[in-house]
C-alpha positions in Angstrom: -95.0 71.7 60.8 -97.3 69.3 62.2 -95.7 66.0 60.1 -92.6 66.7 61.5 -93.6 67.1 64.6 -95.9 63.9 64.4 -92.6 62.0 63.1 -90.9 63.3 66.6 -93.7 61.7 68.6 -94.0 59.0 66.5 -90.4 57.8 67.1 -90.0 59.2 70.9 -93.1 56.8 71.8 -91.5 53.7 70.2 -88.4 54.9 72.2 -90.4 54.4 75.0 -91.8 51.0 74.3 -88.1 49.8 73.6 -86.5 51.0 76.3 -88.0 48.4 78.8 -87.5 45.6 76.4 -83.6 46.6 76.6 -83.6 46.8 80.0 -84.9 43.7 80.9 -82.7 40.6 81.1 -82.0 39.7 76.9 -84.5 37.1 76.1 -82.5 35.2 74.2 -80.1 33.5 77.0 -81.7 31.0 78.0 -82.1 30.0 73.5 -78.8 30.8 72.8 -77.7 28.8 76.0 -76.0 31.1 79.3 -78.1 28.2 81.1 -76.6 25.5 79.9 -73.2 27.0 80.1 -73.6 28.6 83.6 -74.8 25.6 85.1 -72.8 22.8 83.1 -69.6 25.0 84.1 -71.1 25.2 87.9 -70.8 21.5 87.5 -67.7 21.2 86.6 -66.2 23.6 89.1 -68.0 21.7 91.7 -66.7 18.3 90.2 -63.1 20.0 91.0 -63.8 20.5 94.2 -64.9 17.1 94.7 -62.2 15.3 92.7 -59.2 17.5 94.9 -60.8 16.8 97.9 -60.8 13.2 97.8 -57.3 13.7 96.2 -56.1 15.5 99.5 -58.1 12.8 101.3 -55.9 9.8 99.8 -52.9 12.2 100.2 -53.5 12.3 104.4 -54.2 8.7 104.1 -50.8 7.9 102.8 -48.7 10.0 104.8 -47.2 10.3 108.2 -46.2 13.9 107.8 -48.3 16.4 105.9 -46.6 18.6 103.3 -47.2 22.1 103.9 -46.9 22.8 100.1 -49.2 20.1 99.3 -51.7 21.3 101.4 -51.3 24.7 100.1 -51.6 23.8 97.1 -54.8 21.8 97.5 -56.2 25.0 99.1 -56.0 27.3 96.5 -57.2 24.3 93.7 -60.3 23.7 96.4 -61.5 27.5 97.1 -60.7 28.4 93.3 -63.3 26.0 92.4 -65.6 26.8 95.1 -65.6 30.2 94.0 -66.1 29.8 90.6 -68.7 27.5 91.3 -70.6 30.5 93.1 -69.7 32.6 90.1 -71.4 30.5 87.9 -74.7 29.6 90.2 -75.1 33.4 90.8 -74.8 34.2 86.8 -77.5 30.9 86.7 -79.3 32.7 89.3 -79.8 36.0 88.3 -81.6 34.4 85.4 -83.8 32.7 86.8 -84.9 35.4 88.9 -85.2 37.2 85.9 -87.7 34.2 84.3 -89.5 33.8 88.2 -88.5 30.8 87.8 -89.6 29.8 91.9 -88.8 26.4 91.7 -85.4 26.1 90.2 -84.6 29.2 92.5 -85.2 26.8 95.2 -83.3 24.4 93.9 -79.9 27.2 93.3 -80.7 27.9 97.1 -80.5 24.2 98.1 -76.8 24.0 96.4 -76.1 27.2 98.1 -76.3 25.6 101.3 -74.7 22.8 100.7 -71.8 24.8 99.0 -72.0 26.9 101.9 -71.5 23.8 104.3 -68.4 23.1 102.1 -66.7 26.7 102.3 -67.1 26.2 106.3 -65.2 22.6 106.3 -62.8 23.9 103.9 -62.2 27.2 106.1 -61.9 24.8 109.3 -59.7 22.0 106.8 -57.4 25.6 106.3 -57.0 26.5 110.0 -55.9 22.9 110.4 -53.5 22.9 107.8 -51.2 26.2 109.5 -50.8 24.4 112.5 -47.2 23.1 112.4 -47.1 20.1 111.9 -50.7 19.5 110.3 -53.0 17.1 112.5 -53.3 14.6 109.7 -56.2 12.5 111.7 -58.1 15.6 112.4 -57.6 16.9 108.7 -58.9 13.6 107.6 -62.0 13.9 109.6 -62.9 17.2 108.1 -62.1 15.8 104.8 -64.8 13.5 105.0 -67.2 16.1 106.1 -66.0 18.8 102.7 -66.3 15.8 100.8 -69.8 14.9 101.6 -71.3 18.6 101.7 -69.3 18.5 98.1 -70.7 15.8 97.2 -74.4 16.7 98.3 -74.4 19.8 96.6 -73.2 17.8 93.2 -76.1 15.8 93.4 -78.8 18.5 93.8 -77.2 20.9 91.1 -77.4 17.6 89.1 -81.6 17.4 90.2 -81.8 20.9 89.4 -80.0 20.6 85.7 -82.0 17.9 84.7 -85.1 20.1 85.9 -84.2 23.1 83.9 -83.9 20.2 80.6 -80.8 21.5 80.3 -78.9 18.0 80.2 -77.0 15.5 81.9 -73.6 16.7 82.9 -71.0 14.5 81.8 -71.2 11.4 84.0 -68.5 11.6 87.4 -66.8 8.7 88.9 -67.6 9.0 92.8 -64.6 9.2 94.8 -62.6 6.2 95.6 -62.9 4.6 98.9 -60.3 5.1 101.4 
């Protein structure tokens, strides 16, 4: 009676000891590469942003009346990769936090507010674009403003990459002078 009852114990405290292990965050993501792919595909959402906003940019520079499909359209193409983005820097994030990784959790936080500063210009860029017609010269100066806060937040995710050794990104083109 008492082997089998040893067995029992034997295999409830290994239970125990496992349990943890499970429940922590699987040790093998940052090997088999959710840091790379979280943060290289933060990149590249972020690099949409970028590229549509200096699309739209060129767009208002062109025109004397702004199309309101145009506009839409840029809107969902700029707040789809703004939110992905986050997606993919809170996936990153919860990772790190996971590591205590302190540093390169300031760094996430540092893109946070500069992505933050973007969603605000884009959400003021918006409320511009449904007034009829669009203010094309106002629109442009907010432009200007989304693009930089985009374009600040690229760089430090690009700091923050290189400081996890996790790789260049693919190398952008910066956005052509108006």
């Amino acid at each position: 009676m008492t082997r089998p009852f040893s067995f029992a114990l034997t295999l409830l405290a290994l239970f125990a000891l496992t349990v943890p292990a499970v429940a922590q965050r699987d040790a093998g993501a940052k090997a088999r590469g959710d840091y790379f792919f979280y943060g290289h595909s933060s990149h590249s959402h972020l690099h949409g942003a970028s590229q549509h906003t200096g699309h739209y940019g060129r767009y208002l520079e062109s025109t004397q009346t702004v199309s309101p499909h145009v506009s839409s359209m840029t809107h969902t193409a700029i707040d789809h990769h703004i939110n992905q983005t986050q997606a993919h820097l809170d996936a990153l994030k919860q990772g790190l936090e996971a590591d205590n990784n302190q540093a390169a959790l300031e760094g996430v936080a540092t893109v946070n507010k500069h992505l933050g500063d973007a969603r605000e210009h884009h959400a003021t860029l918006q409320k511009l674009s449904d007034t009829k017609p669009v203010d094309a010269a106002a629109s442009k100066k907010v432009v200007a403003k989304l693009q930089a806060s985009l374009d600040t937040a690229l760089g430090e995710l690009e700091k923050l990459l290189e400081s996890l050794h996790l790789g260049k990104p693919p190398a952008r083109t910066a956005t052509p002078a108006k």
